[in-house]
SEKE-5896 format. One record per atom (N, C-alpha, C): residue in three letters; y, x, z; atom name. Coordinates in steps of 0.2 Angstrom, whole numbers, plus 5000, padded with zeros to 4 digits. Layout:
BEGIN
<node type="ALA" yy="Y" xx="X" zz="Z" atom="CA"/>
...
//
This chain:
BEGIN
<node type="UNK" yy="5185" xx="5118" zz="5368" atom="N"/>
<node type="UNK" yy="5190" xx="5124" zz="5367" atom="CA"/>
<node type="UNK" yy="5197" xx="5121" zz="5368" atom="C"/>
<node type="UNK" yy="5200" xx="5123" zz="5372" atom="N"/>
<node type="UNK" yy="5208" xx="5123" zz="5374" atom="CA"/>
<node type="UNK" yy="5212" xx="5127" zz="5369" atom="C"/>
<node type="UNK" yy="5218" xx="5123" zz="5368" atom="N"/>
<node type="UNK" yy="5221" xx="5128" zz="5363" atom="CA"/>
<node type="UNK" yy="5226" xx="5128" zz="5368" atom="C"/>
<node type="UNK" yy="5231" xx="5133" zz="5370" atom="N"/>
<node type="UNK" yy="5236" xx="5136" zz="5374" atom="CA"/>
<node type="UNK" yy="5242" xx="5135" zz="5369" atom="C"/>
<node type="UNK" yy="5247" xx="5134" zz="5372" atom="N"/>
<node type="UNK" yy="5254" xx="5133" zz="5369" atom="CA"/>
<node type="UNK" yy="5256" xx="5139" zz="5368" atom="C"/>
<node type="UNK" yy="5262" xx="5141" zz="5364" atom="N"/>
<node type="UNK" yy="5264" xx="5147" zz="5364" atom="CA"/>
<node type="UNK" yy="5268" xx="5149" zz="5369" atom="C"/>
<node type="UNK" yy="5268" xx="5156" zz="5372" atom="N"/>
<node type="UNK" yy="5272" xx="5158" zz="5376" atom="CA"/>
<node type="UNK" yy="5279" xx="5156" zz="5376" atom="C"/>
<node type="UNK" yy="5285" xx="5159" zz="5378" atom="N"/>
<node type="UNK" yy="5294" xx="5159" zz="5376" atom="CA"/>
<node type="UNK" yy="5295" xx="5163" zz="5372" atom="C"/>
<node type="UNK" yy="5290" xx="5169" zz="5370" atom="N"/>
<node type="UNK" yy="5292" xx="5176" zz="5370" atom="CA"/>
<node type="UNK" yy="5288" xx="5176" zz="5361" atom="C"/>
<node type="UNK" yy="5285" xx="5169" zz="5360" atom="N"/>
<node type="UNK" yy="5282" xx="5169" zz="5354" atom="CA"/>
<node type="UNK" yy="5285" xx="5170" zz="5349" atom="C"/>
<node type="UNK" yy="5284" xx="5176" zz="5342" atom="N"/>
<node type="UNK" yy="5288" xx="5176" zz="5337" atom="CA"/>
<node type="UNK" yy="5284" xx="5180" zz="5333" atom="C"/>
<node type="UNK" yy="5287" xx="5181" zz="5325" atom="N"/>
<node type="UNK" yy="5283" xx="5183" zz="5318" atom="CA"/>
<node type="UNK" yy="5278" xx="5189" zz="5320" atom="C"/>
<node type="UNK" yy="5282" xx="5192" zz="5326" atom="N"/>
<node type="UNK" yy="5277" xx="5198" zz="5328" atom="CA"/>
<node type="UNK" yy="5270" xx="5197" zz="5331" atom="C"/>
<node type="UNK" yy="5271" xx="5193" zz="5334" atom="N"/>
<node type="UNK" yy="5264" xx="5188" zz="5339" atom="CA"/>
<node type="UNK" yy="5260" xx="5185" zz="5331" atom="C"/>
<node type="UNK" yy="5262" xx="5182" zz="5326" atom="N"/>
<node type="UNK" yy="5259" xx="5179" zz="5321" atom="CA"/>
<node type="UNK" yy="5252" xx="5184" zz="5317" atom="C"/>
<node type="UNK" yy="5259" xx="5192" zz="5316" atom="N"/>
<node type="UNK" yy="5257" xx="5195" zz="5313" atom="CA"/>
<node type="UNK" yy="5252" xx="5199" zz="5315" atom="C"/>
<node type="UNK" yy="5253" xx="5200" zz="5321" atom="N"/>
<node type="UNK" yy="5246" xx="5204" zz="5324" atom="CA"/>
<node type="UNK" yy="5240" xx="5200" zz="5325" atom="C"/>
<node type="UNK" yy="5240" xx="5192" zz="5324" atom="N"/>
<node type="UNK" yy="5233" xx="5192" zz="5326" atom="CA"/>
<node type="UNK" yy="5232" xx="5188" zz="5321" atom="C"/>
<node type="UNK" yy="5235" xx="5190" zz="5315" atom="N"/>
<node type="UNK" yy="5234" xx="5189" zz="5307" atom="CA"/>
<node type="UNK" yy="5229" xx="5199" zz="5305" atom="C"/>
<node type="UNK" yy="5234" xx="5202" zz="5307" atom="N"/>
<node type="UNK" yy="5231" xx="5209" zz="5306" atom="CA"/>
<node type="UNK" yy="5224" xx="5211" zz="5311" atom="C"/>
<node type="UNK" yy="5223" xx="5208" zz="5317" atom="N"/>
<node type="UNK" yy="5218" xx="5210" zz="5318" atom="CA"/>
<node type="UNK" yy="5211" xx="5205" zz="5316" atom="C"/>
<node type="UNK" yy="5211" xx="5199" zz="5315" atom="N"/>
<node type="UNK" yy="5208" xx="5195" zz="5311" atom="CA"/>
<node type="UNK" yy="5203" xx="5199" zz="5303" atom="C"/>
<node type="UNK" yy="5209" xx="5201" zz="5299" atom="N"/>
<node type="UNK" yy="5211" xx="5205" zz="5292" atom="CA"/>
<node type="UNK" yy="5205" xx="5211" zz="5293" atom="C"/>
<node type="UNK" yy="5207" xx="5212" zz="5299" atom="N"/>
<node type="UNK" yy="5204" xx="5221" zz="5302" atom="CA"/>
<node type="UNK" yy="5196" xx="5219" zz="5305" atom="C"/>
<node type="UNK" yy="5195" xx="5212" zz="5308" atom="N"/>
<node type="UNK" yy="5190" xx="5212" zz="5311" atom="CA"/>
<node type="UNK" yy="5189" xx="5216" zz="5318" atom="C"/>
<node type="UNK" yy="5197" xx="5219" zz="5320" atom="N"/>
<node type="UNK" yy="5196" xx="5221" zz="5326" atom="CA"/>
<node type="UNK" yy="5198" xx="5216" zz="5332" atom="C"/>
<node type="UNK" yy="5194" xx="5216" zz="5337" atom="N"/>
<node type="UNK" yy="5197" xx="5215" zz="5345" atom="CA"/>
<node type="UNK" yy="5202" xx="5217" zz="5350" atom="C"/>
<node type="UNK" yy="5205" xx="5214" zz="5352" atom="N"/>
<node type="UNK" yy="5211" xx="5215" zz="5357" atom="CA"/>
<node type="UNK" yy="5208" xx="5221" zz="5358" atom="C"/>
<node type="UNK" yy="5202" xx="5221" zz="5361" atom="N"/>
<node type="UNK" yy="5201" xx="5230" zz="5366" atom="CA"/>
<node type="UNK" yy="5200" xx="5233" zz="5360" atom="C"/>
<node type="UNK" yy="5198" xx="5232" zz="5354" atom="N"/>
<node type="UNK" yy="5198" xx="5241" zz="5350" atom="CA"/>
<node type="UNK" yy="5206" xx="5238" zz="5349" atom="C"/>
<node type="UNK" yy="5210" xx="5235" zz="5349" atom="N"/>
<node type="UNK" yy="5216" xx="5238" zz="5346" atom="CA"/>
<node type="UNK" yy="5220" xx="5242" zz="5350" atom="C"/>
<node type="UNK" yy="5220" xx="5238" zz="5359" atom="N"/>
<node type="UNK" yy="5221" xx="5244" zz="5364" atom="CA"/>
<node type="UNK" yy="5219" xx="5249" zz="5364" atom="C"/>
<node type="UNK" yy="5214" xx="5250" zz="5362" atom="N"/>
<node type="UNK" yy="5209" xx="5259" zz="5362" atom="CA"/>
<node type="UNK" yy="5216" xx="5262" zz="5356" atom="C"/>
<node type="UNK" yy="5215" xx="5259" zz="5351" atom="N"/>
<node type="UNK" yy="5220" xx="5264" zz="5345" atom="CA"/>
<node type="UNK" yy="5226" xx="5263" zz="5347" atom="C"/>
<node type="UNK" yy="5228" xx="5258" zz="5355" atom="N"/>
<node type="UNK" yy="5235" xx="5261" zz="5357" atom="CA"/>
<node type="UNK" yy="5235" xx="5266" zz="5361" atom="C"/>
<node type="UNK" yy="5230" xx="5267" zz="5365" atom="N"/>
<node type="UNK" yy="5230" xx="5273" zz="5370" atom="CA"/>
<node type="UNK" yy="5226" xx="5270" zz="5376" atom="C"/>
<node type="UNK" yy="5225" xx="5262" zz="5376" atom="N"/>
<node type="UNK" yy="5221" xx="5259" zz="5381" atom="CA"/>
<node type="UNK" yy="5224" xx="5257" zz="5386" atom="C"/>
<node type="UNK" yy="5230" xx="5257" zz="5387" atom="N"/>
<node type="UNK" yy="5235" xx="5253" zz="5392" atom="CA"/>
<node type="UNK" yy="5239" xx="5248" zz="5389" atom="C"/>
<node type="UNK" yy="5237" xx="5247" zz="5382" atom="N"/>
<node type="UNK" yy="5242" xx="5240" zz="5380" atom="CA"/>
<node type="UNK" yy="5237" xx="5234" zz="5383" atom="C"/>
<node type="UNK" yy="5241" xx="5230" zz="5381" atom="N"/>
<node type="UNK" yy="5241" xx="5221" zz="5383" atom="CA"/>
<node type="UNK" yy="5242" xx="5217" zz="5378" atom="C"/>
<node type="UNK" yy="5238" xx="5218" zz="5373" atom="N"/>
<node type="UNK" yy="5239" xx="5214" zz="5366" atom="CA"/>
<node type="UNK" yy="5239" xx="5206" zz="5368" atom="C"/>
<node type="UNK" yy="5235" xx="5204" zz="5372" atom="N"/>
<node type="UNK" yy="5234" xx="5199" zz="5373" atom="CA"/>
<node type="UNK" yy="5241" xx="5193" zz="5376" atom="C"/>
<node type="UNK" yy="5244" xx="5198" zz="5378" atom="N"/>
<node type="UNK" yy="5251" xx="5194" zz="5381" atom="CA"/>
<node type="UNK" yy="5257" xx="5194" zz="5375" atom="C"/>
<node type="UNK" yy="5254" xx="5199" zz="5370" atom="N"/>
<node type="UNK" yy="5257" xx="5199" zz="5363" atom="CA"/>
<node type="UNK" yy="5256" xx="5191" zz="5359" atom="C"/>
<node type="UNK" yy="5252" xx="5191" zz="5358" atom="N"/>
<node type="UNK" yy="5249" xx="5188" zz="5354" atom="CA"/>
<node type="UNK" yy="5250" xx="5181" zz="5358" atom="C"/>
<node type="UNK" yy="5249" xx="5180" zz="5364" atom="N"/>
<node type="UNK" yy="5248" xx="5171" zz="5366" atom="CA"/>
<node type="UNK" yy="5258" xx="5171" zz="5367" atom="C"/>
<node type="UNK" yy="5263" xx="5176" zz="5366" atom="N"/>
<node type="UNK" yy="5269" xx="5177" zz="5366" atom="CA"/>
<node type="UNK" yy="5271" xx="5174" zz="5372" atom="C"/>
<node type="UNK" yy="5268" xx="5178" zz="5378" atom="N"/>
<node type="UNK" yy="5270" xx="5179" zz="5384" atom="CA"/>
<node type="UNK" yy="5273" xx="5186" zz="5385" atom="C"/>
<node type="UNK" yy="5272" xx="5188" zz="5382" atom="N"/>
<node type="UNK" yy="5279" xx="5197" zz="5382" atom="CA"/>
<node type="UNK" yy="5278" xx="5197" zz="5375" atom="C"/>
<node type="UNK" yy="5283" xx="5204" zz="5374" atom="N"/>
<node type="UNK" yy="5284" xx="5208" zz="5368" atom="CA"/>
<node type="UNK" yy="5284" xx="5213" zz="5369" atom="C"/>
<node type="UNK" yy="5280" xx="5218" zz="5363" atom="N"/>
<node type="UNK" yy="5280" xx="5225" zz="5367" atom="CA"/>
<node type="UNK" yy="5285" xx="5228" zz="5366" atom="C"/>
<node type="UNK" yy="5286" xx="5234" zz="5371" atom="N"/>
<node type="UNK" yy="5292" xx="5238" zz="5370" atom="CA"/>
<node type="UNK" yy="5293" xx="5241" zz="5364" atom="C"/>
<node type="UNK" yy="5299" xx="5246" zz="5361" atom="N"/>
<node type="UNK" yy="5301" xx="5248" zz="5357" atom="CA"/>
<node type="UNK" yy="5295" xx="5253" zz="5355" atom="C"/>
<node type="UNK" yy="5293" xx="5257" zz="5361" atom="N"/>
<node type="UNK" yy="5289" xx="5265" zz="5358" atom="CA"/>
<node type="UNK" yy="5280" xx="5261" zz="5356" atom="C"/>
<node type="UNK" yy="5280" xx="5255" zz="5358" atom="N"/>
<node type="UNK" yy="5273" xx="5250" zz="5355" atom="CA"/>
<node type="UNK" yy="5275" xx="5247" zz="5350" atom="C"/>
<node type="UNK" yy="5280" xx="5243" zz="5349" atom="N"/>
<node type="UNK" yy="5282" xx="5241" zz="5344" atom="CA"/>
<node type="UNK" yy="5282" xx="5244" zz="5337" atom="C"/>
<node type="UNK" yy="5282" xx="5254" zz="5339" atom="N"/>
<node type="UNK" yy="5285" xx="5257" zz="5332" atom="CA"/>
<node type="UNK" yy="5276" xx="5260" zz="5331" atom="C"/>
<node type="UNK" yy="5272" xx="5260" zz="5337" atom="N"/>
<node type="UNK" yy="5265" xx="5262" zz="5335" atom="CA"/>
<node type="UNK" yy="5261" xx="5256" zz="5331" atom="C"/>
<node type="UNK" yy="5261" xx="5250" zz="5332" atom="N"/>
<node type="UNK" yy="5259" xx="5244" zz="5330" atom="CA"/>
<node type="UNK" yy="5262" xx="5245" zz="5324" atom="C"/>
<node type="UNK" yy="5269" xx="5247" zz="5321" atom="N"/>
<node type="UNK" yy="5270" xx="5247" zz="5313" atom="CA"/>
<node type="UNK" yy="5267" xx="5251" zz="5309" atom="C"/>
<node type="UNK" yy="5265" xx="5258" zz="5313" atom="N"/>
<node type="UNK" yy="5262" xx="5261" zz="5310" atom="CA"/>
<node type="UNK" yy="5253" xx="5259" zz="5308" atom="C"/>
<node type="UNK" yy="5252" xx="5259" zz="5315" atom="N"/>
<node type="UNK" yy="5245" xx="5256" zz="5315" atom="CA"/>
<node type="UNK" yy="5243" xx="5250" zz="5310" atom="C"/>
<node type="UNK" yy="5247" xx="5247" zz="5310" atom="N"/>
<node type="UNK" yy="5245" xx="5238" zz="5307" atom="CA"/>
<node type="UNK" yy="5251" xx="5237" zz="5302" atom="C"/>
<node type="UNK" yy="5256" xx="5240" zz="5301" atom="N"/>
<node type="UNK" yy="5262" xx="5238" zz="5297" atom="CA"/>
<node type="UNK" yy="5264" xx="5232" zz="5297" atom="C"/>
<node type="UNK" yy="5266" xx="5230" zz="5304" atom="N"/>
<node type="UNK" yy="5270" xx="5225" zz="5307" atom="CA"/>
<node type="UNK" yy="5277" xx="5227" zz="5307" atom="C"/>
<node type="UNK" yy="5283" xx="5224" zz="5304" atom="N"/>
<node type="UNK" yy="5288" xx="5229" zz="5306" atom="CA"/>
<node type="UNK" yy="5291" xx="5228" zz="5313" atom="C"/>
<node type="UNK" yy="5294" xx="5231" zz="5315" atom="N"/>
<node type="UNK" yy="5296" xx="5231" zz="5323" atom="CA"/>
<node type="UNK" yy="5301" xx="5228" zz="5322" atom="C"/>
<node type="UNK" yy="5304" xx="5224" zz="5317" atom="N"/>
<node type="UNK" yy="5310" xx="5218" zz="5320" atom="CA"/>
<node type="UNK" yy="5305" xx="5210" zz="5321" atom="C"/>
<node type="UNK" yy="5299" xx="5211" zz="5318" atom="N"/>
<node type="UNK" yy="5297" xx="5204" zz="5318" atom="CA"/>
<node type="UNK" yy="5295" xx="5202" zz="5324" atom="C"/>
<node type="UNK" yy="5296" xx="5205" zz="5329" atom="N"/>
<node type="UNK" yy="5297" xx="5204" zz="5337" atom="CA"/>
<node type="UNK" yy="5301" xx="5199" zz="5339" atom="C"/>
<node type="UNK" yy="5306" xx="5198" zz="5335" atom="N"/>
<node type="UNK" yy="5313" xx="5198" zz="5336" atom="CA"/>
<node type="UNK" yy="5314" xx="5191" zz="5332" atom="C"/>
<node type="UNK" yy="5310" xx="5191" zz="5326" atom="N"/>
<node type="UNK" yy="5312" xx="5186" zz="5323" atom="CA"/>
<node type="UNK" yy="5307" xx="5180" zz="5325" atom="C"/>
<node type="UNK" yy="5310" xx="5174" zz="5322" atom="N"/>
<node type="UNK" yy="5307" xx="5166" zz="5323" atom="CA"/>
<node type="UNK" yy="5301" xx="5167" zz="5322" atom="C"/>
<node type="UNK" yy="5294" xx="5163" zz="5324" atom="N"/>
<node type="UNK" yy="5288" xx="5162" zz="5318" atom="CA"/>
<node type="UNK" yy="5291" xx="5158" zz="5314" atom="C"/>
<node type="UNK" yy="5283" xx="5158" zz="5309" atom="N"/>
<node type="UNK" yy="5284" xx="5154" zz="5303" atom="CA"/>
<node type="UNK" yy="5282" xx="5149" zz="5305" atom="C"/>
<node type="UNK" yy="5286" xx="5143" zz="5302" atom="N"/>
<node type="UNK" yy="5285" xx="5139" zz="5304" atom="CA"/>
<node type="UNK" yy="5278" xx="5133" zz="5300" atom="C"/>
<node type="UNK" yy="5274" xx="5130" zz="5302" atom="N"/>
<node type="UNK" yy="5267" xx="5129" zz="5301" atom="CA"/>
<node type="UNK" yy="5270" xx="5124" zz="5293" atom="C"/>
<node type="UNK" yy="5267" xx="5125" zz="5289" atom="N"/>
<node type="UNK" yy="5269" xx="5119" zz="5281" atom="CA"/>
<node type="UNK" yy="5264" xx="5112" zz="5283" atom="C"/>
<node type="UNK" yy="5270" xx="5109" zz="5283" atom="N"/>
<node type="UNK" yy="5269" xx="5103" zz="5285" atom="CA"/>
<node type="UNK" yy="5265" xx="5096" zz="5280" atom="C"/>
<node type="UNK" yy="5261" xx="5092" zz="5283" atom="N"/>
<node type="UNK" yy="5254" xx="5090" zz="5278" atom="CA"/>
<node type="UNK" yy="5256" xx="5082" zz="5276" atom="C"/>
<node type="UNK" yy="5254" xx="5085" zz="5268" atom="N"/>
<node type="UNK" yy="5256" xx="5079" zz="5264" atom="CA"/>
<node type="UNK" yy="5253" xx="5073" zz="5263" atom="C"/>
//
């Protein structure tokens, strides 16, 4: 298994959603479906884009991400003692 670097676009948003969909047990394709079936979570998440504004505020609702954590830094990994 390869683990892929994070995109440019990677941030607390990207963290949270694929912490929420984990939580939830759902897949990229169901959370597209409860987006309307044309998102691209996948590009979210590995933070090769960010979703727009009118995604952003569905995803807060949906998953209670809030829509600036798009915006903000990740957290950073705690580092081992």
């Amino acid at each position: 298994m390869s683990l892929e670097a994070p995109g440019p676009k990677f941030s607390h948003g990207s963290q949270l959603l694929k912490d929420a969909l984990a939580a939830r047990g759902w897949s990229q394709k169901r959370l597209n479906r409860e987006l309307g079936g044309n998102a691209n979570s996948s590009y979210w998440i590995k933070g090769q884009r960010r979703p727009g504004l009118e995604v952003a505020l569905k995803l807060s609702r949906l998953l209670d991400i809030p829509v600036d954590a798009w915006l903000q830094e990740p957290s950073a990994p705690e580092a081992a003692a």
